[in-house]
C-alpha positions in Angstrom: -4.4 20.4 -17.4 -5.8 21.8 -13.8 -4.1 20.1 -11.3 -3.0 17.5 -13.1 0.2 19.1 -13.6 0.8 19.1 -10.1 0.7 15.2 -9.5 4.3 14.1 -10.9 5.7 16.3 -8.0 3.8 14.9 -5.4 4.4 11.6 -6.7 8.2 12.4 -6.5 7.4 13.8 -3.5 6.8 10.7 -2.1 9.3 8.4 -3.7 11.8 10.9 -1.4 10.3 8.7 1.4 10.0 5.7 0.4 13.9 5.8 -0.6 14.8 7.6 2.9 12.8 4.7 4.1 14.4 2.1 2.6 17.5 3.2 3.2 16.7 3.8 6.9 15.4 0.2 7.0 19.1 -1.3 5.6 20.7 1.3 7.6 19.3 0.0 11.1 20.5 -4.0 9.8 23.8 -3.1 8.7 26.5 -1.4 10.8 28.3 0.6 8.3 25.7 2.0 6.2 24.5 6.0 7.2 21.4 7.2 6.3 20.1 10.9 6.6 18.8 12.4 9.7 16.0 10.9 11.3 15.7 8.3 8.2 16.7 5.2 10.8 14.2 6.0 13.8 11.3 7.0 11.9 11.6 4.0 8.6 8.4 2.9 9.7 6.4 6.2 9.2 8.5 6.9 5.8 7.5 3.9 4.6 3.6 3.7 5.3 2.9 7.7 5.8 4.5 9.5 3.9 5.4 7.1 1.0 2.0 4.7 0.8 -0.1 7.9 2.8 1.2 9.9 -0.4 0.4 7.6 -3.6 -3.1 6.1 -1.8 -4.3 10.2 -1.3 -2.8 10.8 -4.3 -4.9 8.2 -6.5 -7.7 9.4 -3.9 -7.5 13.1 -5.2 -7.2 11.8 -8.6 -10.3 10.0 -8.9 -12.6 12.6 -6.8 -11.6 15.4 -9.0 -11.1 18.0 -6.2 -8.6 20.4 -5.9 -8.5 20.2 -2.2 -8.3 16.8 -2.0 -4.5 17.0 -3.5 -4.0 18.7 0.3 -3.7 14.9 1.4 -0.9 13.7 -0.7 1.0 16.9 -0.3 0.7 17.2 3.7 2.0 13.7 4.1 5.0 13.8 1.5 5.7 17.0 3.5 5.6 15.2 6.6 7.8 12.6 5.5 10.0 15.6 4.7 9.9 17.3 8.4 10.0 14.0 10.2 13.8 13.3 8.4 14.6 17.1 9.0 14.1 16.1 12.7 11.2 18.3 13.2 9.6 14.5 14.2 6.2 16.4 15.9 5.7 18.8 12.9 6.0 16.0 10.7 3.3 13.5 12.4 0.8 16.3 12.4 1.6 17.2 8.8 0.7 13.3 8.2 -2.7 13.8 10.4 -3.8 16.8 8.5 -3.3 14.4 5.5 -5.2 11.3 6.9 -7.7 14.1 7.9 -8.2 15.2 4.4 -8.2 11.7 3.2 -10.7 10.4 5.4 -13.2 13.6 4.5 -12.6 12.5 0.9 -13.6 9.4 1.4 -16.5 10.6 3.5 -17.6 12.6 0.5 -17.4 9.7 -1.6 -19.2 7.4 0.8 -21.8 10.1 1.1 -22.8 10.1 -2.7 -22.2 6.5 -3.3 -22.8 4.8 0.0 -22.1 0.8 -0.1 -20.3 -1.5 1.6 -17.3 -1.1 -0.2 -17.0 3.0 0.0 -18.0 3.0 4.0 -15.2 0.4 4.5 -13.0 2.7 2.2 -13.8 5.5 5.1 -13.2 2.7 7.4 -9.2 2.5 6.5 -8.9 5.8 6.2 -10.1 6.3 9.4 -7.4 3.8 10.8 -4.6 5.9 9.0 -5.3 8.5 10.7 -5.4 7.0 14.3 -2.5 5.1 13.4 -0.8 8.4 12.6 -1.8 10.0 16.0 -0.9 7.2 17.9 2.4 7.2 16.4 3.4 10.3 18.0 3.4 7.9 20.8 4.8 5.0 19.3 1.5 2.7 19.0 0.5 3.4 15.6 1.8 0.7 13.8 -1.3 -1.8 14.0 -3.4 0.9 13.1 -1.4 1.1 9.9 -1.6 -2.8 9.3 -5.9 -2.4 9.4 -5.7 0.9 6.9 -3.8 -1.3 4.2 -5.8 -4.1 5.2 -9.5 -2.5 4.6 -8.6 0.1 1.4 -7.1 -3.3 -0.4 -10.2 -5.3 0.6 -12.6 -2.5 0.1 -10.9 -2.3 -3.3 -10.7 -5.9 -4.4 -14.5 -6.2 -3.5 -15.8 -3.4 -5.6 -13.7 -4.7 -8.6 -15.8 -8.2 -7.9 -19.2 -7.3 -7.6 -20.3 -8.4 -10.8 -19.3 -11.9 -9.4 -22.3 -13.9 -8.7 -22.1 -15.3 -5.0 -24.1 -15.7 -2.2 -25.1 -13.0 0.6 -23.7 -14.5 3.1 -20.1 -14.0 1.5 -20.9 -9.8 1.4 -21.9 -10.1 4.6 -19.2 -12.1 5.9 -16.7 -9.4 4.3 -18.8 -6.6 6.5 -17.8 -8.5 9.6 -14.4 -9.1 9.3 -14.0 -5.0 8.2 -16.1 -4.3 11.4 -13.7 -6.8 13.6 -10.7 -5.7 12.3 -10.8 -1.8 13.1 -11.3 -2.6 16.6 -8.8 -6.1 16.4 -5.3 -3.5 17.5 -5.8 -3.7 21.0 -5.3 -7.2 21.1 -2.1 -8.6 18.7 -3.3 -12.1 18.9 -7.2 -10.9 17.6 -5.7 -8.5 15.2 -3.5 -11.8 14.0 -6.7 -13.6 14.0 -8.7 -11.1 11.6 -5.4 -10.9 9.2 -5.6 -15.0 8.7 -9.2 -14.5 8.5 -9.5 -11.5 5.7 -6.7 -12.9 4.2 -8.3 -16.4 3.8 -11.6 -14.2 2.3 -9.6 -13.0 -0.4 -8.4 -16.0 -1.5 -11.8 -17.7 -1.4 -13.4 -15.0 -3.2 -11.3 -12.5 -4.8 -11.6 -11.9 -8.9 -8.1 -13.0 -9.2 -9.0 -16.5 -8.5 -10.6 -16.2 -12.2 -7.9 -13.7 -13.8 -4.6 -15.8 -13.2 -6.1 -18.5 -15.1 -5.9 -15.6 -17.9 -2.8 -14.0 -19.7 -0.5 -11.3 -19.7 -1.5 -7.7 -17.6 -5.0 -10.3 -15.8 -2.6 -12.9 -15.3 0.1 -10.9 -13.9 -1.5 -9.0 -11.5 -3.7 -11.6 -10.5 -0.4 -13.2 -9.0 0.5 -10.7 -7.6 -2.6 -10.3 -5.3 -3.0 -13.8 -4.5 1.1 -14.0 -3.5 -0.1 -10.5 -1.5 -2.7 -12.5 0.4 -1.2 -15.9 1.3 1.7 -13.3 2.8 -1.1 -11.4 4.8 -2.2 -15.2 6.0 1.6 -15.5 6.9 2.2 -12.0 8.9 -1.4 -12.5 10.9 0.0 -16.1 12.1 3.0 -14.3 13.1 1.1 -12.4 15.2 -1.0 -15.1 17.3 2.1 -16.7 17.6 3.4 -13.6 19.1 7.5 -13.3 19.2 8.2 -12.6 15.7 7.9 -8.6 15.4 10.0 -8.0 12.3 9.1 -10.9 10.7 5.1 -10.2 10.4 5.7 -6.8 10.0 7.3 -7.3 7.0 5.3 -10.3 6.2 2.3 -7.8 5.8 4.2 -4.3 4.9 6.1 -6.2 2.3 4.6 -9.3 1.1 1.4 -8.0 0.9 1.6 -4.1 0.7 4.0 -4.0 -2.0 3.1 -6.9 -3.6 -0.7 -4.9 -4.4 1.6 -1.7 -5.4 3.1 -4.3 -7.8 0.1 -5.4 -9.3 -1.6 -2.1 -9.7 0.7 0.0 -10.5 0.5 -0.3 -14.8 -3.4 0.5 -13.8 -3.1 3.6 -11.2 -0.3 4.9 -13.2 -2.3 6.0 -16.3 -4.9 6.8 -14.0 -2.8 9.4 -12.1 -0.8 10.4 -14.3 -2.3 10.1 -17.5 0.6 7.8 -19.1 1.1 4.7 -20.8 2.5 1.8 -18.2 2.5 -1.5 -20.6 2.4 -4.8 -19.7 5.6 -6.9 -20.1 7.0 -10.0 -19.0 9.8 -8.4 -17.6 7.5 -7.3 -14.7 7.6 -10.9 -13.0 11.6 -10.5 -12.2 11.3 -7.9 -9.4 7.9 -9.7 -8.6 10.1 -12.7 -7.9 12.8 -11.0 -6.2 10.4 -9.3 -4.0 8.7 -12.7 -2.8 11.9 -14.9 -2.4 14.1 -12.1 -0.8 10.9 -11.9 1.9 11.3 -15.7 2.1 15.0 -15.3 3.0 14.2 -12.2 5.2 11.5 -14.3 6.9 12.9 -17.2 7.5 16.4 -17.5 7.4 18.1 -13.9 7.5 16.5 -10.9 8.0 19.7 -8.5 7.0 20.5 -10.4 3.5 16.6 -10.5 2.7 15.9 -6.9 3.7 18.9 -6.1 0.8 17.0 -8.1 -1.3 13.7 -6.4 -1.0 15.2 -3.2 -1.4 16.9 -4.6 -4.9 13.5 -5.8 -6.1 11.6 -2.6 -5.4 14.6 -0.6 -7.3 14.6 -2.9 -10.0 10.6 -2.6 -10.0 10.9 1.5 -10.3 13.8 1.0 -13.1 11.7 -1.6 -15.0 8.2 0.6 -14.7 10.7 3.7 -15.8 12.2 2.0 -19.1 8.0 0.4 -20.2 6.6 3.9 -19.9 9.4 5.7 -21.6 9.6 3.3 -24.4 6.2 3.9 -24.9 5.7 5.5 -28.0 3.4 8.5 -27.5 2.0 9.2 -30.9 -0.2 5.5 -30.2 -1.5 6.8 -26.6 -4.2 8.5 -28.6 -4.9 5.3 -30.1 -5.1 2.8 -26.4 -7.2 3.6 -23.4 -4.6 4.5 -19.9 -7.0 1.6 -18.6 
């Protein structure tokens, strides 16, 4: 087992955040509704730090295969922890230990294996951790947008390698990775770079191929390409300037949760060493997810941000029931990938 054991708890670990995070988001949009300590101020940091800082480190740890590496998922499920407690400065450090950790992880990986894809890996994490510093001060949020931004990317393009396309396309990606860690000093360029990245992925991603395939391919192949045209969406927000909560949530939503979507039923077996089967049932809370950030988006943010919240429970209820209805005695029998 090793330390295997240890990755349910941090996993729980960081679902504490993301629901003190959700409900700190619907707390600050409806009058009425409490949430725990420092829950309402600090959603943001839940959300992206401690939740996404958590299960990103935590797959991290998982595929490097050492023990110290699991120091980055714990520190920033902690910090999540401390940060509701109150103890907000104890809290962002314990999340800048972790992005510390996580970005010498990556280093070691980019060191053995060093390619486009793992240096833009150390690239992101590199941006969560100054996005965690300069949150103590309030101006980390951008920072955050670039971390998701490059690990997805870097991620997407070392799943199509094998795809036959012109140097110029490689290159291109390298560009845009090296524009966009510099883009959060300016809103507008950072805006520019997320239409731009966003339209990449579209052009050239593997999912343009797997949606015209079935089930699990087909499936999380919508999910990614839904992901990106919602990147497109949130980085127009931005050059347009004026609309904070819509391309926040554009990006952090649309496009952040949307990838947890679709990779979930592959990182969980990974990580945990499962069974996460594909149904159909896994395109309800997909749907929800998309239409309630239509709503939130354009028409109201308080009855879409209820609705987001309903499709990411009903996503963790749904990925519950296919894994416990699982029957174990055939896991010997199918490959967790």
């Amino acid at each position: 087992m090793g330390v295997t054991r240890w990755r349910l708890p941090l996993l729980l670990l960081g679902f504490v955040s993301l629901a003190l995070g959700v409900g700190g988001g619907l707390a600050r949009l409806t009058p009425g509704v409490a949430a725990p300590g420092q829950a309402i101020g600090w959603h943001g940091a839940l959300m992206v730090s401690a939740f996404f800082g958590t299960l990103i480190s935590l797959e991290r740890a998982a595929a490097l295969g050492r023990p110290w590496a699991y120091a980055a998922p714990l520190a920033a499920g902690l910090g999540g922890a401390l940060v509701v407690a109150g103890l907000v400065a104890p809290g962002f450090w314990a999340m800048i230990i972790a992005a510390g950790v996580f970005c010498a992880a990556n280093a070691l990986v980019a060191a053995r294996h060093p390619s486009l894809e793992t240096l833009t890996l150390l690239g992101g994490a590199a941006a969560w951790l100054a996005g965690n510093f300069f949150q103590l001060f309030g101006a980390g949020t951008f920072w955050w947008i670039v971390f998701f931004t490059l690990t997805i990317g870097a991620e997407r393009l070392e799943l199509s390698r094998y795809l036959k396309r012109p140097a110029w396309v490689r290159r291109t990606f390298a560009l845009l990775a090296a524009l966009l860690l510099v883009s959060p000093f300016s809103l507008p360029a950072l805006g520019v770079m997320l239409v731009a990245f966003a339209l990449w992925l579209l052009a050239f991603d593997l999912a343009r191929i797997t949606i015209r395939q079935t089930r699990l391919p087909r499936y999380v192949a919508a999910c990614l390409l839904a992901g990106y045209a919602w990147l497109a969406v949130g980085g127009a927000f931005l050059v347009v300037g004026g609309y904070p909560d819509a391309a926040l949530h554009a990006i952090f939503v649309g496009f952040v949760f949307s990838m947890v979507f679709g990779h979930a039923p592959v990182i969980v077996p990974a990580v945990l060493r499962v069974r996460f089967p594909y149904h159909r049932a896994l395109y309800l809370p997909l749907a929800l997810l998309h239409a309630s950030l239509a709503v939130r988006v354009f028409v109201s943010t308080s009855v879409g941000a209820w609705g987001n919240a309903a499709a990411i429970a009903l996503y963790i209820v749904t990925a519950l029931v296919l894994v416990l209805a699982f029957d174990p005695a055939q896991a010997g029998r199918a490959s967790p990938r």
